[in-house]
mmCIF file as Biopython writes it, N, C-alpha, C and O atoms, coordinates in Angstrom:
data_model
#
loop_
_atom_site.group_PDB
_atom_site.id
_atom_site.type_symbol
_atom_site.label_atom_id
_atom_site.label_alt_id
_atom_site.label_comp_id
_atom_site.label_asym_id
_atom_site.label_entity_id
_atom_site.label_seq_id
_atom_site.pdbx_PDB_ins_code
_atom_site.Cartn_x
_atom_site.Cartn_y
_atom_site.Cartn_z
_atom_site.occupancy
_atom_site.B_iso_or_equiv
_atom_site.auth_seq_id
_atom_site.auth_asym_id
_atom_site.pdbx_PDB_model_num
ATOM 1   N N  . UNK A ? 1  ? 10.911  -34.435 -22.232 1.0 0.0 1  A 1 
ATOM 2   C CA . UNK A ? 1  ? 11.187  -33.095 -22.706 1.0 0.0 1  A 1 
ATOM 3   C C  . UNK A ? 1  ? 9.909   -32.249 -22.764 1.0 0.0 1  A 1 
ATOM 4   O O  . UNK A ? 1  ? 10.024  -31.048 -22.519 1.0 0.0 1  A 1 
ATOM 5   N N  . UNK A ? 2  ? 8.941   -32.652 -23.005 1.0 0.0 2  A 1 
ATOM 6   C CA . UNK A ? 2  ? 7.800   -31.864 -23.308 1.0 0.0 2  A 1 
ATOM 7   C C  . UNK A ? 2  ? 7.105   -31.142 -21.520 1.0 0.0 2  A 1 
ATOM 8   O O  . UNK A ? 2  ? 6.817   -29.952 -21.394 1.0 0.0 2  A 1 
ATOM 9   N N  . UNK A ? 3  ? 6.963   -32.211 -20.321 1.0 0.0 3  A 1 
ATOM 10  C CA . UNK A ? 3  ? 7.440   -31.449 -19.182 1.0 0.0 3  A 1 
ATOM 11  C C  . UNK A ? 3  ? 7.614   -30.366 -19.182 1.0 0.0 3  A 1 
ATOM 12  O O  . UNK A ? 3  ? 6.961   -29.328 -19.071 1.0 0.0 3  A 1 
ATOM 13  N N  . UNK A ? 4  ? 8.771   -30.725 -19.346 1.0 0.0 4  A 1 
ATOM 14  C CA . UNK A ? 4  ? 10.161  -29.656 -19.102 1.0 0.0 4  A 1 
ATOM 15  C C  . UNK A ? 4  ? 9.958   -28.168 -19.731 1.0 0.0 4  A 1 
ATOM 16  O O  . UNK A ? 4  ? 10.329  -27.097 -19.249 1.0 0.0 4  A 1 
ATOM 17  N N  . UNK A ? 5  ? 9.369   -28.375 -20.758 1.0 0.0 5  A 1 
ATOM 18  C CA . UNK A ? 5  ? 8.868   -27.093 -21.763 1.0 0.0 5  A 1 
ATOM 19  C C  . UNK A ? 5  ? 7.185   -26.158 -21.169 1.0 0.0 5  A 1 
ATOM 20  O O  . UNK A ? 5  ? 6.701   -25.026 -21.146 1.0 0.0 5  A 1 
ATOM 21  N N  . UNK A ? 6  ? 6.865   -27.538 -20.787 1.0 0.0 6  A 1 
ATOM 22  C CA . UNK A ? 6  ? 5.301   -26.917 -20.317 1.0 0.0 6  A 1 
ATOM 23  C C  . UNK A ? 6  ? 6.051   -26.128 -19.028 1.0 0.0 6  A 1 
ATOM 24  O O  . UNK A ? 6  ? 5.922   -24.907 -19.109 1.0 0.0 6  A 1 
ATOM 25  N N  . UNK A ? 7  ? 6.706   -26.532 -18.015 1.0 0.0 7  A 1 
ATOM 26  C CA . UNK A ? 7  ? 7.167   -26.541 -16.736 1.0 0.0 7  A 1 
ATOM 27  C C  . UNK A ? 7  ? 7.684   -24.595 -16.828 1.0 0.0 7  A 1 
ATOM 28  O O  . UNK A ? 7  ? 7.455   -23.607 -16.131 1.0 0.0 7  A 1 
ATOM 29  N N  . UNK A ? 8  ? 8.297   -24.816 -17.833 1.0 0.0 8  A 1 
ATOM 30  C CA . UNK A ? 8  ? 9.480   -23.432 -18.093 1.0 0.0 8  A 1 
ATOM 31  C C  . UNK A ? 8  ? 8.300   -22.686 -18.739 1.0 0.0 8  A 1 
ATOM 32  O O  . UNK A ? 8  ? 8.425   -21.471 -18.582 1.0 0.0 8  A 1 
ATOM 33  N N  . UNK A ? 9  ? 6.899   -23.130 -19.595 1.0 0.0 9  A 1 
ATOM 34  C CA . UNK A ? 9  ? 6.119   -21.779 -20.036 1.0 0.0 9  A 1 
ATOM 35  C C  . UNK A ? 9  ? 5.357   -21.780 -19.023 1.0 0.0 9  A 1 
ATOM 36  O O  . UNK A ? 9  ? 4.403   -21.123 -19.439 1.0 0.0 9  A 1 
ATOM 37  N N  . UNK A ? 10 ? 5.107   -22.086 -17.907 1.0 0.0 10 A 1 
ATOM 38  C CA . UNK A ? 10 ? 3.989   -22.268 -16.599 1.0 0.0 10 A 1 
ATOM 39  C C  . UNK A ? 10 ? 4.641   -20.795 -16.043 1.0 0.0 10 A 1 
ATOM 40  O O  . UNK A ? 10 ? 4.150   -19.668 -15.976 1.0 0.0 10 A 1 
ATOM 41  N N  . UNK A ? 11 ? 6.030   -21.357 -15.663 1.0 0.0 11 A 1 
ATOM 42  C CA . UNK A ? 11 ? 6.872   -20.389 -14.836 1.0 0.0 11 A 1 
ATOM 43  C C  . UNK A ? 11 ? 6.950   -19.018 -15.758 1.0 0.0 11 A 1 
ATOM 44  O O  . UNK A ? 11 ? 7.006   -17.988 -15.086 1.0 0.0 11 A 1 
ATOM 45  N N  . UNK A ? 12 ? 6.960   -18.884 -16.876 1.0 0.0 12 A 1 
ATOM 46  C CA . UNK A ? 12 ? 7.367   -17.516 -17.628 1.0 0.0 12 A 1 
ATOM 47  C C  . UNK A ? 12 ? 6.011   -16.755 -17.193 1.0 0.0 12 A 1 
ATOM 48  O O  . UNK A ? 12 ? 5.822   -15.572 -16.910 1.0 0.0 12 A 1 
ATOM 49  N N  . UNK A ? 13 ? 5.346   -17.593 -17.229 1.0 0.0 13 A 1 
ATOM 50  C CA . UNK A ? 13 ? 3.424   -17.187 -17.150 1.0 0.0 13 A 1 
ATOM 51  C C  . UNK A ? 13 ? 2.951   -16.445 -16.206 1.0 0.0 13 A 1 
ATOM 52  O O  . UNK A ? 13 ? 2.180   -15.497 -16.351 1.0 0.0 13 A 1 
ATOM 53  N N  . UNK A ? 14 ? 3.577   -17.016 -14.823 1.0 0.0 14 A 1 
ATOM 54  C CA . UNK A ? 14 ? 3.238   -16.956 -13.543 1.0 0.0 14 A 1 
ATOM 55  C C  . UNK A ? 14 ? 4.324   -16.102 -13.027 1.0 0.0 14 A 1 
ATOM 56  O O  . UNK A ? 14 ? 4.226   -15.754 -11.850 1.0 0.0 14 A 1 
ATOM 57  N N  . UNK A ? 15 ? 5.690   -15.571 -13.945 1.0 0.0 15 A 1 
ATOM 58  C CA . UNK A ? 15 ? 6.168   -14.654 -13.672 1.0 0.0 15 A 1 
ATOM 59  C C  . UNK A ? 15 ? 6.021   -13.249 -14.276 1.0 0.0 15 A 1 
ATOM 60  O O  . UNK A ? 15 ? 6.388   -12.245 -13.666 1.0 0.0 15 A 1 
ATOM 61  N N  . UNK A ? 16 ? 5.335   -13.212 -15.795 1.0 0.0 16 A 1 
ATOM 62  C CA . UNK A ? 16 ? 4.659   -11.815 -16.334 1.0 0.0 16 A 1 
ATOM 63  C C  . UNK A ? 16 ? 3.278   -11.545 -15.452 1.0 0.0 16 A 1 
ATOM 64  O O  . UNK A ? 16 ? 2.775   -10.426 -15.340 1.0 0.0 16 A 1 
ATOM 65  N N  . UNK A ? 17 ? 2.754   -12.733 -14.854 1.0 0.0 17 A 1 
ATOM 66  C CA . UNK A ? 17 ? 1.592   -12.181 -13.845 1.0 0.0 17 A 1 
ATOM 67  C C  . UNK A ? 17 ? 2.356   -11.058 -12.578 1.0 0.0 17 A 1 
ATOM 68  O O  . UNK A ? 17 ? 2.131   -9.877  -12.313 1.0 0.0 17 A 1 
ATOM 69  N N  . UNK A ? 18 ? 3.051   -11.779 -12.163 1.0 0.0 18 A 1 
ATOM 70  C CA . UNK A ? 18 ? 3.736   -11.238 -10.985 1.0 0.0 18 A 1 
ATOM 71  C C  . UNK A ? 18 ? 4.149   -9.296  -11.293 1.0 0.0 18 A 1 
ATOM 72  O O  . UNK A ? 18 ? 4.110   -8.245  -10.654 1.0 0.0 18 A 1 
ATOM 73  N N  . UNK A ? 19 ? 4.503   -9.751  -12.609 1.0 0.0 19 A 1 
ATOM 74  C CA . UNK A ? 19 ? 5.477   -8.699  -13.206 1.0 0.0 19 A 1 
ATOM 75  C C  . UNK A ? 19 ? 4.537   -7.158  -13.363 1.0 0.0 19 A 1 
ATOM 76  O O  . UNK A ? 19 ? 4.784   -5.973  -13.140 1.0 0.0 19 A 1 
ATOM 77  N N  . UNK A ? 20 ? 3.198   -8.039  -13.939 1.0 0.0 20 A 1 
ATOM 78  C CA . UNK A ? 20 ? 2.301   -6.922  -14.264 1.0 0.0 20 A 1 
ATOM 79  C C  . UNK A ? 20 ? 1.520   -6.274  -12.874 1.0 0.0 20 A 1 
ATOM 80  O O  . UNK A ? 20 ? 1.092   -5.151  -12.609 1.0 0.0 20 A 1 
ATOM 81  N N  . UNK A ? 21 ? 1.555   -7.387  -12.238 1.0 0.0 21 A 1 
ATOM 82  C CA . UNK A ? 21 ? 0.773   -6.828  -10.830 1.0 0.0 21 A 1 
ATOM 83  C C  . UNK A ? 21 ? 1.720   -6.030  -9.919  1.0 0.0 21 A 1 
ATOM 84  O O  . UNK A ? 21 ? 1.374   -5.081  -9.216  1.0 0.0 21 A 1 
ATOM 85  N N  . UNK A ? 22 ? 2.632   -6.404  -9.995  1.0 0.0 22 A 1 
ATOM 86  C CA . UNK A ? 22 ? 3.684   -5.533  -9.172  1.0 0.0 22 A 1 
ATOM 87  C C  . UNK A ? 22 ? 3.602   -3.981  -10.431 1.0 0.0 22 A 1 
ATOM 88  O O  . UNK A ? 22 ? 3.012   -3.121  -9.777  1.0 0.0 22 A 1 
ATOM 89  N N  . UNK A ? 23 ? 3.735   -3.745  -10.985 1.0 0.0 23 A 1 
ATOM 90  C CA . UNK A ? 23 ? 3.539   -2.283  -12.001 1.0 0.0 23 A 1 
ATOM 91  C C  . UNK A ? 23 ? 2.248   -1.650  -11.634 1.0 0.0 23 A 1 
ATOM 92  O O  . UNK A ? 23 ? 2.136   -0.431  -11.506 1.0 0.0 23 A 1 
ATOM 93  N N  . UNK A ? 24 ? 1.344   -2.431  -11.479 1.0 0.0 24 A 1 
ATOM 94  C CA . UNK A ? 24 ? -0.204  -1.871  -11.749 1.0 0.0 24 A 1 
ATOM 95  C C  . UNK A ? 24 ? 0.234   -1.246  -9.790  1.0 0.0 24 A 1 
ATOM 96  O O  . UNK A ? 24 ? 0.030   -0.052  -9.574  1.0 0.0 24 A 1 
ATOM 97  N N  . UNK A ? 25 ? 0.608   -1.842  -8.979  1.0 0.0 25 A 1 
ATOM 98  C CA . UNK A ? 25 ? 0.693   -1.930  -7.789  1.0 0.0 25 A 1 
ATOM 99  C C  . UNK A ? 25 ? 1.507   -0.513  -7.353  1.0 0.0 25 A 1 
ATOM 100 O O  . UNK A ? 25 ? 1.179   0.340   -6.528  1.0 0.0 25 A 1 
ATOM 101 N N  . UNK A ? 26 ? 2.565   -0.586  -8.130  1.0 0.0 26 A 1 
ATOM 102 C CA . UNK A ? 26 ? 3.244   0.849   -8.259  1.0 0.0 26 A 1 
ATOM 103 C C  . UNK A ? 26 ? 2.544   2.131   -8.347  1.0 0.0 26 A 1 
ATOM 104 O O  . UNK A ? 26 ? 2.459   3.073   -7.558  1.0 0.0 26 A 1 
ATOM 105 N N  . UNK A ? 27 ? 1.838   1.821   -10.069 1.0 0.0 27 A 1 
ATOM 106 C CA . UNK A ? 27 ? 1.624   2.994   -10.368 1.0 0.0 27 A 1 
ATOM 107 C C  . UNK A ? 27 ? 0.259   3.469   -9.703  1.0 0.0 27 A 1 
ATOM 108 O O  . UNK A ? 27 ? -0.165  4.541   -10.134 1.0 0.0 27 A 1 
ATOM 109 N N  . UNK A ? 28 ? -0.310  2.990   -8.960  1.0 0.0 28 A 1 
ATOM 110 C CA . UNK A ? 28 ? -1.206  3.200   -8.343  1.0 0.0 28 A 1 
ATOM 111 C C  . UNK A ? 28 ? -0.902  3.758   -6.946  1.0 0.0 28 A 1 
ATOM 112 O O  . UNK A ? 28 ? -1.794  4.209   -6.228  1.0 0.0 28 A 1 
ATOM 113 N N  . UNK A ? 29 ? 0.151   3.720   -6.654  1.0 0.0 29 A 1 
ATOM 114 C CA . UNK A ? 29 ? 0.804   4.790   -5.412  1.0 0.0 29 A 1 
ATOM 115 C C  . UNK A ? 29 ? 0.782   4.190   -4.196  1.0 0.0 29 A 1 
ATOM 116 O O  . UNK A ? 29 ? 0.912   4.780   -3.123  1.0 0.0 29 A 1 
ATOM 117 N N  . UNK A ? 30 ? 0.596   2.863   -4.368  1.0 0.0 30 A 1 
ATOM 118 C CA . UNK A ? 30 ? 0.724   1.836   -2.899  1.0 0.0 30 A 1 
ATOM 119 C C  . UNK A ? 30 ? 1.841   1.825   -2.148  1.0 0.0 30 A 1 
ATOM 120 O O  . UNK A ? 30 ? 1.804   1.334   -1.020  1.0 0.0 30 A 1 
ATOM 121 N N  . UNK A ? 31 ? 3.036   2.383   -2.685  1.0 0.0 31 A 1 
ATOM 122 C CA . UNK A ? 31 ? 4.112   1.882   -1.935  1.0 0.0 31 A 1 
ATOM 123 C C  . UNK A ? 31 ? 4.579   3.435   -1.895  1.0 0.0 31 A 1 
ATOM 124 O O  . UNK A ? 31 ? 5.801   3.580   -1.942  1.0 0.0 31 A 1 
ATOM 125 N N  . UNK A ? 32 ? 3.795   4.633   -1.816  1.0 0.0 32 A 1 
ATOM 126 C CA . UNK A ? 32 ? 4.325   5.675   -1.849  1.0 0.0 32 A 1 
ATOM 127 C C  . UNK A ? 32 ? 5.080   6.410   -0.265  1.0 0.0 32 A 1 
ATOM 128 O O  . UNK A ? 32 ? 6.145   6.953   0.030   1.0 0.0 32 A 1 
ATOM 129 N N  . UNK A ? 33 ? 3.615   5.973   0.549   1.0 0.0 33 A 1 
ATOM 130 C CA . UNK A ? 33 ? 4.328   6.406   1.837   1.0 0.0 33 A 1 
ATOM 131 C C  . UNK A ? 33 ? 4.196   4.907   2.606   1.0 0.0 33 A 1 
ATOM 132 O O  . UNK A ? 33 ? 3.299   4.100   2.854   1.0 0.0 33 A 1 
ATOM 133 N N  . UNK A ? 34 ? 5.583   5.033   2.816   1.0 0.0 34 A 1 
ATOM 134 C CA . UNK A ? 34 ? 5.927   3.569   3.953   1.0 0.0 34 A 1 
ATOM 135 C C  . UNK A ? 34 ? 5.910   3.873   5.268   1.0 0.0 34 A 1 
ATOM 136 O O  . UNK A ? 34 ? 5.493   3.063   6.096   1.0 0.0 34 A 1 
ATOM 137 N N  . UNK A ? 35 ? 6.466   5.354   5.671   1.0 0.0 35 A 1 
ATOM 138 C CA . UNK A ? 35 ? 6.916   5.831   7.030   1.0 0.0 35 A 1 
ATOM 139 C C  . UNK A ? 35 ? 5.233   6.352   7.517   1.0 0.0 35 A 1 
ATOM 140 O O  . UNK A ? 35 ? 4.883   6.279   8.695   1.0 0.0 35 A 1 
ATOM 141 N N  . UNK A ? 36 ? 4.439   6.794   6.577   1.0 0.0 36 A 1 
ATOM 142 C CA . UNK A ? 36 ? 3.209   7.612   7.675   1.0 0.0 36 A 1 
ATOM 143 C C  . UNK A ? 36 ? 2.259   6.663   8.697   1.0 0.0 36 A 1 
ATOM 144 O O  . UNK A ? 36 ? 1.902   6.973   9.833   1.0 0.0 36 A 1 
ATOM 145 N N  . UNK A ? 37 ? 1.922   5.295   7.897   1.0 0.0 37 A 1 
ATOM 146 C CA . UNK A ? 37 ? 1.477   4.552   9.212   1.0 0.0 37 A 1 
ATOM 147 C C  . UNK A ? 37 ? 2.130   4.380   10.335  1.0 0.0 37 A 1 
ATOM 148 O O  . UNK A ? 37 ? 1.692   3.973   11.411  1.0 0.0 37 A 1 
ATOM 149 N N  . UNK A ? 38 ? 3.142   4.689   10.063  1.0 0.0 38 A 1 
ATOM 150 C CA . UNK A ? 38 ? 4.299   3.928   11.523  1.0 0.0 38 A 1 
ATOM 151 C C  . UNK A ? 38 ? 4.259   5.489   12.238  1.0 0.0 38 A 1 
ATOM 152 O O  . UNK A ? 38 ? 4.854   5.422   13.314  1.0 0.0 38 A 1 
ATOM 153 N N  . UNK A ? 39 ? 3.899   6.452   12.056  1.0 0.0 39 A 1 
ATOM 154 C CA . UNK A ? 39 ? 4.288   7.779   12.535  1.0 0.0 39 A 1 
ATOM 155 C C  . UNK A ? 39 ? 2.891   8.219   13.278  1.0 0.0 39 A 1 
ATOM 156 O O  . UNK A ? 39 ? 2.753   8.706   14.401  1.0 0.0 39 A 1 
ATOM 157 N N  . UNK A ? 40 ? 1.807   7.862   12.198  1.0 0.0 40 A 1 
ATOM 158 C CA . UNK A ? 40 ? 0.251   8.061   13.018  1.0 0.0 40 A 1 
ATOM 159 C C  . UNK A ? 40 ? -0.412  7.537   13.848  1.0 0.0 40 A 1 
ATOM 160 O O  . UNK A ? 40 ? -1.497  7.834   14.348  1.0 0.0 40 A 1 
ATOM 161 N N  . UNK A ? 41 ? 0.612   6.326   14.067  1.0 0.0 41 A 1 
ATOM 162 C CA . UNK A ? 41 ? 0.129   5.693   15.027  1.0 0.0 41 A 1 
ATOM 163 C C  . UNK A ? 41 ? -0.084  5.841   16.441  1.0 0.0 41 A 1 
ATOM 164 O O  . UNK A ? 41 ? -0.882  5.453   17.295  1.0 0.0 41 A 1 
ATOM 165 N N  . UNK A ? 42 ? 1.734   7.101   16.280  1.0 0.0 42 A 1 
ATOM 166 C CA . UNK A ? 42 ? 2.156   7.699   17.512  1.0 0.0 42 A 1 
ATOM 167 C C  . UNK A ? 42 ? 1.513   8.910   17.969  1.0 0.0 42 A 1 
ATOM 168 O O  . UNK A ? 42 ? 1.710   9.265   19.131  1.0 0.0 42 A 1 
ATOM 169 N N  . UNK A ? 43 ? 0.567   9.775   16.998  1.0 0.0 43 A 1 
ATOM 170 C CA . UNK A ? 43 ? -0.756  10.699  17.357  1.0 0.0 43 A 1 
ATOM 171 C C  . UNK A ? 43 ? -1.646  10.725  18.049  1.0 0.0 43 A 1 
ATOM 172 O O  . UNK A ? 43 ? -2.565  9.950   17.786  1.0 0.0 43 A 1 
ATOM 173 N N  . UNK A ? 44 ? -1.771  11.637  19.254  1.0 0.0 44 A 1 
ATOM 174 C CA . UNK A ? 44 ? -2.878  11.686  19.831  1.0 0.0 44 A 1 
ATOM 175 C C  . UNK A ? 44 ? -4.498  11.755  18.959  1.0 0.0 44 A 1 
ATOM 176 O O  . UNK A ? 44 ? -4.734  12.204  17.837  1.0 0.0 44 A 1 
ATOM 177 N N  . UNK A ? 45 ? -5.089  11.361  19.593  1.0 0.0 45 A 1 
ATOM 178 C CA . UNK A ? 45 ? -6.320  11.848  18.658  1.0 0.0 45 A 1 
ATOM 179 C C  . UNK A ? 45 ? -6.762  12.782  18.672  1.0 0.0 45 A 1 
ATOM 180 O O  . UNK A ? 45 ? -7.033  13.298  17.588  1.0 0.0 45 A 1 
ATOM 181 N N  . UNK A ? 46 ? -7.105  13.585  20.091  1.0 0.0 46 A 1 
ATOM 182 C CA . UNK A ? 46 ? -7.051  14.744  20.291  1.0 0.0 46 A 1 
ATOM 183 C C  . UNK A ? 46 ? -6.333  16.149  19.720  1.0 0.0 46 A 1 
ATOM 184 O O  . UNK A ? 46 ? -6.524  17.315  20.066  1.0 0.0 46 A 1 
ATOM 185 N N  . UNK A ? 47 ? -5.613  15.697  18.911  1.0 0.0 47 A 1 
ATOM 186 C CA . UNK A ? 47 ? -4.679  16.665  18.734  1.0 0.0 47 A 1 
ATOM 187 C C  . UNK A ? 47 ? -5.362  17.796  17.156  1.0 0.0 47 A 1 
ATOM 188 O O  . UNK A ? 47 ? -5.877  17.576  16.060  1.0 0.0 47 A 1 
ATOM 189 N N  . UNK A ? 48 ? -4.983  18.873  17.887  1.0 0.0 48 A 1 
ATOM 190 C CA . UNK A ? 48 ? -5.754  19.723  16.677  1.0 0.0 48 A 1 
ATOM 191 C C  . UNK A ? 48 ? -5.188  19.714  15.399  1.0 0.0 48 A 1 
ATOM 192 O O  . UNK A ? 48 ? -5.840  20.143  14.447  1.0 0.0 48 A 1 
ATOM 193 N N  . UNK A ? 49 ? -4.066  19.281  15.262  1.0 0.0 49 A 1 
ATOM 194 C CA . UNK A ? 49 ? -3.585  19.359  13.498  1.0 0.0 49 A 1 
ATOM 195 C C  . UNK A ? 49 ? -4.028  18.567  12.722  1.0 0.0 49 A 1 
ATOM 196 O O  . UNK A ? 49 ? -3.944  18.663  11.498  1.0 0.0 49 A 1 
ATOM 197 N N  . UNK A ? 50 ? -4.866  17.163  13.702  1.0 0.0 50 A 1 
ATOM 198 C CA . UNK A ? 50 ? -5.510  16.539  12.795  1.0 0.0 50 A 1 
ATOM 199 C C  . UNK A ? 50 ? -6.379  16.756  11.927  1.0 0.0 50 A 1 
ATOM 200 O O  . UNK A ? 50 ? -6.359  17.984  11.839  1.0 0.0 50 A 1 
ATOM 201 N N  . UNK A ? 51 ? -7.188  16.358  11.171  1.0 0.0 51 A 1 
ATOM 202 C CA . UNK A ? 51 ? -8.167  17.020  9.900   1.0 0.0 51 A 1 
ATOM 203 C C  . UNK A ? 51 ? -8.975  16.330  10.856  1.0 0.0 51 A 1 
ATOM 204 O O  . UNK A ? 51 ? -8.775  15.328  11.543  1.0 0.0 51 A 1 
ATOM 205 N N  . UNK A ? 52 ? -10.317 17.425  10.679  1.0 0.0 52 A 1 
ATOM 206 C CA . UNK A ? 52 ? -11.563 16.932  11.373  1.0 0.0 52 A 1 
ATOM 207 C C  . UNK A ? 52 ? -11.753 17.055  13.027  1.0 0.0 52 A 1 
ATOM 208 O O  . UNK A ? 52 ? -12.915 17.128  13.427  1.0 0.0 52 A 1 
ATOM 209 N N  . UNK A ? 53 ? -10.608 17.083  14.070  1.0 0.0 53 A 1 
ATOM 210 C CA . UNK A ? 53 ? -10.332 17.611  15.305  1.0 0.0 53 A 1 
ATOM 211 C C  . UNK A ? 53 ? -10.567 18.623  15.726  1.0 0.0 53 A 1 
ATOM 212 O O  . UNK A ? 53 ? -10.723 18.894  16.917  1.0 0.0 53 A 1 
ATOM 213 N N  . UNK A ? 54 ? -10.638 19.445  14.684  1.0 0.0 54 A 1 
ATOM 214 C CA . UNK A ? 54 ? -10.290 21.486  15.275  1.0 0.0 54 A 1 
ATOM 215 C C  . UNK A ? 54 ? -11.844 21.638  16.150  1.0 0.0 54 A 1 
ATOM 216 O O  . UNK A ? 54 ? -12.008 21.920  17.338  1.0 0.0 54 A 1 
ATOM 217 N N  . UNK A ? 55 ? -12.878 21.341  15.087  1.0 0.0 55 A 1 
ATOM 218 C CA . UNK A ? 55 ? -14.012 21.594  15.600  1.0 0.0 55 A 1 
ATOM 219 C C  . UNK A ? 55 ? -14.766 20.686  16.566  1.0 0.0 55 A 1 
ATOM 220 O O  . UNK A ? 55 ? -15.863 21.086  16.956  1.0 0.0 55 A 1 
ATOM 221 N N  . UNK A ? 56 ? -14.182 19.182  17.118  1.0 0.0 56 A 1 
ATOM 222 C CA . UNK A ? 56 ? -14.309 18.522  18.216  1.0 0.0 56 A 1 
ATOM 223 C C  . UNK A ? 56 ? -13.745 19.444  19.607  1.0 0.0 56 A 1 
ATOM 224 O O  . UNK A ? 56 ? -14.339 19.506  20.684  1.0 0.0 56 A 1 
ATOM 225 N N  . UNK A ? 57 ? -12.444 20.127  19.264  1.0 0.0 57 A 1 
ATOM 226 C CA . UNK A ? 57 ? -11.647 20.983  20.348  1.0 0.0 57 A 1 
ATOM 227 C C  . UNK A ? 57 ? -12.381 21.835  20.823  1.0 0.0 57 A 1 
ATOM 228 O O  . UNK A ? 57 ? -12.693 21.928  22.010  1.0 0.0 57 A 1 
ATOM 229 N N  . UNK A ? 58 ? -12.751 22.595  19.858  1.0 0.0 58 A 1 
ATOM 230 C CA . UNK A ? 58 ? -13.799 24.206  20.009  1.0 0.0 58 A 1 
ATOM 231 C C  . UNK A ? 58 ? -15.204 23.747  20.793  1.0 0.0 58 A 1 
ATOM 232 O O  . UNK A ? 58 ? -15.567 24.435  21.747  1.0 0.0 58 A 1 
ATOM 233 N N  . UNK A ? 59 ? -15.698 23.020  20.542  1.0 0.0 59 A 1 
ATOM 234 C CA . UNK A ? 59 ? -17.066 22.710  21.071  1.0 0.0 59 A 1 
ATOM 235 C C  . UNK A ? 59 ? -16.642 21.856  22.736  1.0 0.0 59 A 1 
ATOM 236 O O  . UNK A ? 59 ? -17.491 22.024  23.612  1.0 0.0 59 A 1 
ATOM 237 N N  . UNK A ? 60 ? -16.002 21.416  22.932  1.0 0.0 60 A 1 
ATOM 238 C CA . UNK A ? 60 ? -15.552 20.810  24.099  1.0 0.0 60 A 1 
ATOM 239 C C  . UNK A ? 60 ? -15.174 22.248  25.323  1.0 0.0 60 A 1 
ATOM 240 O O  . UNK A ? 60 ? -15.596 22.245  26.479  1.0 0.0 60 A 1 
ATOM 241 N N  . UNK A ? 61 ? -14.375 23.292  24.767  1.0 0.0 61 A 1 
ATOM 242 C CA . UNK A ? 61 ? -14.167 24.601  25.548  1.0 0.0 61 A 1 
ATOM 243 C C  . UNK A ? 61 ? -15.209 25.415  25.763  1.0 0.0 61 A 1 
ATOM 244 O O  . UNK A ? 61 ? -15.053 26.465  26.387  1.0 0.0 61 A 1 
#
């Protein structure tokens, strides 16, 4: 029986870890945008709407 008790407070333990890291993980805005990597990938680099591009464009003309 005593096992069995350590076994079940191991698991409660190792599930408020889980619990708290998944929150801290949240509120920190990690899971905010899912779709923009999958979308920027498909961007030219060249392209002027990017931030930091405009003035690579201008100096090239």
């Amino acid at each position: 029986m005593d096992a069995l008790s350590m076994t079940i407070l191991l698991g409660v333990l190792v599930m408020l870890v889980v619990v708290i890291a998944f929150v801290l993980t949240v509120k920190s805005g990690q899971y905010d945008d899912l779709d923009g990597p999958a979308h920027r990938i498909l961007m030219d680099d060249d392209d002027p709407r990017i931030p930091g591009n405009r003035n690579k464009n201008n100096e090239l003309k």
